[in-house]
N, C-alpha and C positions, 0 to 999 in steps of 0.2 A: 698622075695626080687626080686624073678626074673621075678613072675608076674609083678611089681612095673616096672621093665624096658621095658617090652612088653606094658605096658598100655602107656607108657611116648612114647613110639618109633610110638604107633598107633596114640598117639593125636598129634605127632610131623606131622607125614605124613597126615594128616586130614588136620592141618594148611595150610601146603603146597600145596596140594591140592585145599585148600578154595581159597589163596591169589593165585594161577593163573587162578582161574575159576575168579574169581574179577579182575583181570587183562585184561582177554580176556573179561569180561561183559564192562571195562570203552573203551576198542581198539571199539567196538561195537560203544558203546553210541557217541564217537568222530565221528565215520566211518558214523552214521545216520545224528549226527548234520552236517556234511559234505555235504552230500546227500539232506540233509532239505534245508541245507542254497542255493544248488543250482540251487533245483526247488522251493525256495519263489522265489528267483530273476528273475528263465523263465517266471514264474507266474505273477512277476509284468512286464515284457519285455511286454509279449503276451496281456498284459492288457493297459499299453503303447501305443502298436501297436493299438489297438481295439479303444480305445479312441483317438487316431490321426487319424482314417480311417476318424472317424463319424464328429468328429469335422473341422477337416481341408478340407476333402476331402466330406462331405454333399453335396454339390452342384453336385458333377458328380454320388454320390449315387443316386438323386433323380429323375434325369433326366432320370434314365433308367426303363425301364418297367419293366422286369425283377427284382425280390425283391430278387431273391439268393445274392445276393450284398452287401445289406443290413442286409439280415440275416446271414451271413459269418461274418461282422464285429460287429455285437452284440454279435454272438458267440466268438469271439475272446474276448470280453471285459467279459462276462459269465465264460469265461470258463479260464481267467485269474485271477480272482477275486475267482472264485473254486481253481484254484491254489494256491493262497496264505491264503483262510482260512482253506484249507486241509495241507499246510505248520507249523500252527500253530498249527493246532491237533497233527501232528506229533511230535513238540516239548513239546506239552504239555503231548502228551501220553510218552514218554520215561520220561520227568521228574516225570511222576506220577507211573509211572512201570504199565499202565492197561491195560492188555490184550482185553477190549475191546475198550477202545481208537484204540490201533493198531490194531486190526480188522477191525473197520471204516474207521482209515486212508486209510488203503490198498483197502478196496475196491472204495472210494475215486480217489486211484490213480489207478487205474485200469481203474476208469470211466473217470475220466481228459484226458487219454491216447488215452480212446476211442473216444473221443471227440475231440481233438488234430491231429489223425486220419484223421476224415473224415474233418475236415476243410482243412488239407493238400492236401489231394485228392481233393477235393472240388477248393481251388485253384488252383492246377494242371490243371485239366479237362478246366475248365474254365479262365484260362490266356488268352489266344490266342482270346477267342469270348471276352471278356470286351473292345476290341479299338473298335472290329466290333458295336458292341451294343452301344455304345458311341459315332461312327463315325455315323451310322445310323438316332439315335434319335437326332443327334445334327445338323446332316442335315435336317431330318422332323421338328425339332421343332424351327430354326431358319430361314428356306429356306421356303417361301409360293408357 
């Protein structure tokens, strides 16, 4: 009989146990869907952005000698479009539970990041020379 209550009192505590490890696993899965949902949407912003440089603003991209210009806003549209099918891996790795799903992901976003990065920097450096370069070529190529 007394074993009978030790065996009841361990599988009671095992339960217990189980439903807040399941508790803290669904806080997780909410906390990621969180996190997913708000680098798809940087991901489509930065893509947004990429695809308004090239289309709207083409004309003063082409005018310039300088191709960093051009390849900053491909990158942007690249590397927003990586952000949102790396956004989908994420959701599709957590609804799958596959460890290597989320391996991919991460290092996915690890590379987005890296990328992300140097286009930052990238316009940093070069804010200030794009009037110059633009003032220049639009004097040379309208002025004989």
């Amino acid at each position: 009989m007394e074993n009978n209550k030790v065996n009841a009192k361990a599988l009671e505590i095992k339960r217990e146990s189980k439903s807040e490890e399941d508790c803290c696993k669904e806080i997780y899965k909410y906390l990621f869907g969180f996190y997913n949902m708000v680098f798809l949407l940087g991901g489509c912003l930065i893509c947004g952005l990429g695809v308004w440089t090239i289309t709207e603003k083409w004309c003063f991209l082409y005018l310039m000698e300088v191709k960093t210009y051009q390849v900053t806003a491909w990158l942007l549209v690249s590397t927003g479009v990586l952000s949102v099918l790396t956004a989908v891996l994420g959701y599709t790795a957590v609804g799958c539970e596959s460890r290597c799903l989320l391996g991919t992901y991460t290092v996915l976003i690890v590379l987005v990041f890296m990328v992300e990065s140097v286009i930052g920097l990238m316009s940093y450096v070069y804010q200030e020379q794009i009037g110059r370069d633009l003032s220049d070529k639009l004097v040379d190529t309208f002025i004989l």
